[in-house]
C-alpha positions in Angstrom: -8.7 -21.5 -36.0 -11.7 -19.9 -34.4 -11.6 -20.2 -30.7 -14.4 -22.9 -29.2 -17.5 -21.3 -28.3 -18.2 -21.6 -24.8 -20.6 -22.7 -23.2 -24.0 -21.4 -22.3 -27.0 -22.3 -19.7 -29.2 -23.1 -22.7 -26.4 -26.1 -23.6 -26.9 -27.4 -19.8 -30.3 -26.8 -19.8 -30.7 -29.4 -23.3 -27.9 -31.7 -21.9 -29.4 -32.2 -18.8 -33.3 -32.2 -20.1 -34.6 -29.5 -18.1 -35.9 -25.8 -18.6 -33.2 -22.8 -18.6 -35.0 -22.1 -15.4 -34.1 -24.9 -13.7 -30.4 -24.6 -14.7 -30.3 -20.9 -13.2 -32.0 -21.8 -9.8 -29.3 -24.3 -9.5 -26.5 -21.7 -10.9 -28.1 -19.4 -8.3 -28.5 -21.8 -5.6 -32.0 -21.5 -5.3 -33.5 -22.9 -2.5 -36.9 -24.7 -3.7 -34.9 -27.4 -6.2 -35.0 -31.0 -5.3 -31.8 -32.9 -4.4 -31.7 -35.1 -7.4 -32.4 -33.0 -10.2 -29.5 -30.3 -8.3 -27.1 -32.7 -8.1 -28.6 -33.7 -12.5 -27.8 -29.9 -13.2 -24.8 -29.7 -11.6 -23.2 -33.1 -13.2 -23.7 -31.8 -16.3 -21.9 -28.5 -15.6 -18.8 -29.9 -14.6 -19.1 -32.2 -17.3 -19.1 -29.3 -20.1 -17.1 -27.1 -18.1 -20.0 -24.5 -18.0 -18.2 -21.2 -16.0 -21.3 -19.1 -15.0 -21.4 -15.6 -15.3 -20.6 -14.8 -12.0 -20.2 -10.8 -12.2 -23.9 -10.2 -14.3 -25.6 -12.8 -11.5 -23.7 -10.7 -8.6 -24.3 -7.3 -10.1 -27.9 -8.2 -9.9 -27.8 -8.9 -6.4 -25.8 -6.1 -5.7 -22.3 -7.6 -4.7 -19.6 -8.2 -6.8 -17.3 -9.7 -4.6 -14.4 -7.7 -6.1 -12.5 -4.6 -4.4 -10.5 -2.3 -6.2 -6.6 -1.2 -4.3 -5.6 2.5 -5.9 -1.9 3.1 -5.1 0.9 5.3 -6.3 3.5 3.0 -7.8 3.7 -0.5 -8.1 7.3 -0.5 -9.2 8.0 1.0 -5.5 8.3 -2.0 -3.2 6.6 -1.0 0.0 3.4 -0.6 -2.2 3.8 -3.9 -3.6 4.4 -5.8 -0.9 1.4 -4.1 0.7 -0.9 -5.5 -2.6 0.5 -8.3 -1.5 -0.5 -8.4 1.9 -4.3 -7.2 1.1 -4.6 -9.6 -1.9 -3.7 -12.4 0.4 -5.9 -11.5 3.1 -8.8 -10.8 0.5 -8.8 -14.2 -0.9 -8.8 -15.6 2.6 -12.5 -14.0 2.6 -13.3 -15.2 -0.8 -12.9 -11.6 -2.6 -10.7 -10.5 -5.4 -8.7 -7.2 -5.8 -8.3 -5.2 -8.6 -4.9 -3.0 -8.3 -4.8 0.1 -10.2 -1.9 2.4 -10.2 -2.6 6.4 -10.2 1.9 7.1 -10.3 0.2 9.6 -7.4 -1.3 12.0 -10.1 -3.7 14.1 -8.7 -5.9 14.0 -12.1 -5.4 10.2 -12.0 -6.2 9.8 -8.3 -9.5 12.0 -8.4 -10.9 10.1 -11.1 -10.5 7.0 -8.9 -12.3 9.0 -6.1 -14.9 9.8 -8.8 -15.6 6.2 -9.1 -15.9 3.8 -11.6 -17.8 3.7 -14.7 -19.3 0.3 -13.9 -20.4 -0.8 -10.4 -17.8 -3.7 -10.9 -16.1 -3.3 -7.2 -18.1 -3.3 -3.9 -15.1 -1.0 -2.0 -11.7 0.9 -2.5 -8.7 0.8 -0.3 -6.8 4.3 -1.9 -3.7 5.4 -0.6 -3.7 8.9 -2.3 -0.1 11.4 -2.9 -1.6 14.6 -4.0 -5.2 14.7 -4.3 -6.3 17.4 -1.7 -8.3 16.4 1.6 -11.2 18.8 0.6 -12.0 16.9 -2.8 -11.9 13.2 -1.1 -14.0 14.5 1.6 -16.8 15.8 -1.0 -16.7 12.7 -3.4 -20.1 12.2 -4.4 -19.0 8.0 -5.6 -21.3 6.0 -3.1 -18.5 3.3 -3.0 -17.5 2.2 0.4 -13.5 3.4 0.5 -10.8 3.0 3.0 -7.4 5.2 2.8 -4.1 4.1 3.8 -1.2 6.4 4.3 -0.8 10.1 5.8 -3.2 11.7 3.4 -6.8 11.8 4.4 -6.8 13.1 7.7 -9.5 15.4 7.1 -11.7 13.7 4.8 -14.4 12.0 7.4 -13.3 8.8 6.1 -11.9 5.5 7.3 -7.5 5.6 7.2 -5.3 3.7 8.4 -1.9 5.0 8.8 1.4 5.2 10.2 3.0 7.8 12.6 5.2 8.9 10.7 6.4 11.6 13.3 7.8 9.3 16.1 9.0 6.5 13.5 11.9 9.3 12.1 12.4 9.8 15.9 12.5 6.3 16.5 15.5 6.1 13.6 17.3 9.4 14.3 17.1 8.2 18.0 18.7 5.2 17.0 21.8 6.6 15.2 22.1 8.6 17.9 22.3 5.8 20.4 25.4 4.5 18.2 27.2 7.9 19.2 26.5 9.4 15.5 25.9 13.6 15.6 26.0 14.7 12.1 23.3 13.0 11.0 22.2 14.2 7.8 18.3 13.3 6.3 17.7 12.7 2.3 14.6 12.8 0.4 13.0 16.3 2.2 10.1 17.9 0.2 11.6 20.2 -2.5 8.3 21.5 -4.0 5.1 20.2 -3.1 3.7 19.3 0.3 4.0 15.6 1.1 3.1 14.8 4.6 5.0 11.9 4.7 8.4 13.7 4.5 6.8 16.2 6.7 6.0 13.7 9.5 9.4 12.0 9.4 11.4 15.1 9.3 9.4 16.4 12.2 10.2 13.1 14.0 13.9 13.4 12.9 14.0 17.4 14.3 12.1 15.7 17.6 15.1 13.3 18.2 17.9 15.7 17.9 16.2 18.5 20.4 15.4 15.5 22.7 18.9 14.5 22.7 20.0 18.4 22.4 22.0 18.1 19.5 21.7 21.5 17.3 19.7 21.1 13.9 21.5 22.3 10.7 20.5 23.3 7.4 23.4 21.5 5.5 22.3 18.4 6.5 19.2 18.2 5.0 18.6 17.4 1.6 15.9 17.7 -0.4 14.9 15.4 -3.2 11.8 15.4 -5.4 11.1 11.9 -5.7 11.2 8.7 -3.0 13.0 6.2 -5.4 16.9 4.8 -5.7 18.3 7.2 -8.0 16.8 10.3 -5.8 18.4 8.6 -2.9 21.8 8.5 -4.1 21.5 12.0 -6.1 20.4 13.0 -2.3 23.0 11.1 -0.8 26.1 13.2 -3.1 24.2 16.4 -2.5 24.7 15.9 1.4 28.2 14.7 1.2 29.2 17.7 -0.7 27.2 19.9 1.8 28.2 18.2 4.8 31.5 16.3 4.3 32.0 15.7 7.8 28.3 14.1 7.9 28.5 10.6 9.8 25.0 9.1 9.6 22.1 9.6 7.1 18.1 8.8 7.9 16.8 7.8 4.7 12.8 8.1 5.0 12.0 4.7 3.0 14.5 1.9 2.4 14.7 2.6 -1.5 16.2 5.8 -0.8 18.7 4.5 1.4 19.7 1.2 -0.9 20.9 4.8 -3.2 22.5 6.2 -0.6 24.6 3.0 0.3 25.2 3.2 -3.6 26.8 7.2 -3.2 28.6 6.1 0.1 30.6 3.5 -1.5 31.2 5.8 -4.9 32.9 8.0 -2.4 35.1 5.7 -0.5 33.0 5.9 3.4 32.6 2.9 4.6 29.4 1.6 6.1 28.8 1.8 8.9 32.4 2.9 10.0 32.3 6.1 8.6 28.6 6.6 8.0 25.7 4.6 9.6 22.5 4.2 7.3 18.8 4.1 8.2 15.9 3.2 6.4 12.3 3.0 6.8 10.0 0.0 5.7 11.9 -3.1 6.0 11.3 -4.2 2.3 12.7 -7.7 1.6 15.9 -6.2 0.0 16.7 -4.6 2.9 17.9 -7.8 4.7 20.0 -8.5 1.5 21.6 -5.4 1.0 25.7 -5.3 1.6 25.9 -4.5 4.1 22.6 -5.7 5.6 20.3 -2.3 6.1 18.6 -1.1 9.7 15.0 0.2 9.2 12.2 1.2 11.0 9.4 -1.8 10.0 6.2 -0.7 9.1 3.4 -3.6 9.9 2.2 -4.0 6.5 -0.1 -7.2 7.2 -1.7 -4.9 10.1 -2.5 -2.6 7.3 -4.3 -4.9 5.2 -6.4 -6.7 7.4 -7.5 -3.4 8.8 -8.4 -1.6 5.6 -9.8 -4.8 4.6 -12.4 -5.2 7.8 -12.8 -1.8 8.0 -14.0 -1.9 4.4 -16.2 -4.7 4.8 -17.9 -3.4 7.4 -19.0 -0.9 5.0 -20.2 -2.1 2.8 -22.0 -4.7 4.9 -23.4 -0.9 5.7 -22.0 -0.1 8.5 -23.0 3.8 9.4 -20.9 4.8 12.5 -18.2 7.3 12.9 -15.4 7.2 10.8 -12.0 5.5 12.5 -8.2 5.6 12.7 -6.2 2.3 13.1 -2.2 3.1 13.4 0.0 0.8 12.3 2.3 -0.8 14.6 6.3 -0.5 13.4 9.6 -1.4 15.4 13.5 -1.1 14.9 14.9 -3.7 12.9 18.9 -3.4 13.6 21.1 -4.7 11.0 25.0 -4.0 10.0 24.1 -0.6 8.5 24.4 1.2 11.8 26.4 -0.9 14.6 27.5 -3.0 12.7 
């Protein structure tokens, strides 16, 4: 059965008796119609359900009231819960996002620097893994685009990030408040640069000097992804490096939900043998067994930053680009005292 064919501004213009015209002023809320034969048109829209088309009529004027949100993973939760956040606070403006995953591809996230085919967004918020500062700073897209993450520092754009340096101090500094020493860190850098791991493990390094407790090569270990798996491969590779290891500093919650998984494979008990530290504060976090500690990243902060910072743009806003940083705090659960 063919589906019904819908409605068009020629049916409401015949329905109604006036001219297609008349029908688009009031569609485009024109402002020399009179009152009567507005509130004609618009009777008979609702009565045939006529649904304008509102992208052609806002291309023309040059909005579309849509943004796009670029981000590595959507199957990672701290990226989804952060759609979540700027979705929410978009359509408390009246826009809609469009969320496009790049799985941090550096040929996937340059064409979203590139642009779209179509003018169909008005801005970008991009939180870009491995696409190189140089190339964002020389996109030629005229698009108005806000990054969020590490990445970006050089670009001459508008970020907002975390600081990723003193929030692994603020977690190493933690489990070493609960008289921990051997404090191990999962998910370093194998290969590429990632300035996320970079920051934290700087942060991490910065707490142990501070407290004058000697770094040691064992108890790092490297990992090439972020996501559960990686953190409970990480997790055995440390244990078998450094048995005697008695807290670990996991740089995102997902990794240390797998490293609660490889601490109970091998019998140490949480957090009376080993204390566990996350980052993020994802909703599983507060329903892991035990309950996980984590450094909490303000994620609704983010949003609402990117999101004015965007809208300023393209409301063409020309001044010097800016920084917002994320507030984050220690969330202390059974993980690490218990």
């Amino acid at each position: 059965m063919p589906a019904p064919r819908a409605t068009t501004l020629r049916d409401v213009a015949e329905a109604a008796g006036v001219s297609i015209k008349t029908v688009s002023n009031v569609v485009n809320d024109h402002p020399h119609v009179r009152p009567e034969m507005r509130e004609r048109v618009l009777a008979v829209i609702e009565r045939l359900d006529y649904r304008p088309q509102a992208i052609g009529r806002q291309l023309r004027h040059g909005r579309t009231g849509m943004l796009a949100l670029a981000v590595p993973q959507m199957d990672m939760p701290y990226f989804a819960e952060l759609a979540c956040n700027l979705v929410a606070a978009a359509r408390s403006r009246g826009l809609t996002v469009l969320v496009e995953q790049t799985d941090g591809l550096a040929e996937r996230e340059r064409e979203v620097a590139a642009g779209f085919p179509v003018r169909i967004v008005d801005g970008l918020v991009f939180s870009p893994l491995n696409l190189p500062d140089a190339e964002l700073a020389q996109r030629r897209d005229r698009t108005p685009v806000v990054l969020v993450g590490e990445h970006g520092r050089d670009t001459g754009i508008d970020r907002v990030s975390n600081d990723s340096v003193e929030i692994g101090r603020l977690a190493t500094a933690h489990l070493l408040d609960c008289g921990r020493r051997r404090i191990g860190m999962i998910g370093t850098k194998l290969r590429s640069p990632h300035l996320v791991a970079t920051d934290r493990h700087a942060g991490y390094r910065r707490a142990l000097d501070d407290a004058g407790v000697p770094a040691d090569p064992a108890l790092l270990s490297p990992t090439d992804g972020w996501g559960r798996e990686e953190g409970e491969r990480s997790t055995d590779l440390l244990l078998e490096q450094a048995p005697d290891v008695d807290a670990v500093f996991a740089p995102n919650d997902v990794m240390a939900l797998g490293a609660l998984r490889s601490l109970r494979r091998h019998g140490r008990r949480v957090p009376d043998d080993v204390a566990v530290v996350g980052v993020d504060d994802i909703a599983e976090a507060s329903y892991a067994a035990p309950t996980l500690s984590t450094v909490a990243i303000d994620r609704a902060f983010i949003a609402e930053t990117a999101l004015d910072l965007l809208i300023r743009r393209i409301g063409g806003d020309d001044s010097p680009p800016r920084t917002a940083i994320a507030p984050h705090r220690l969330v202390v659960r059974e993980s690490t005292c218990g």
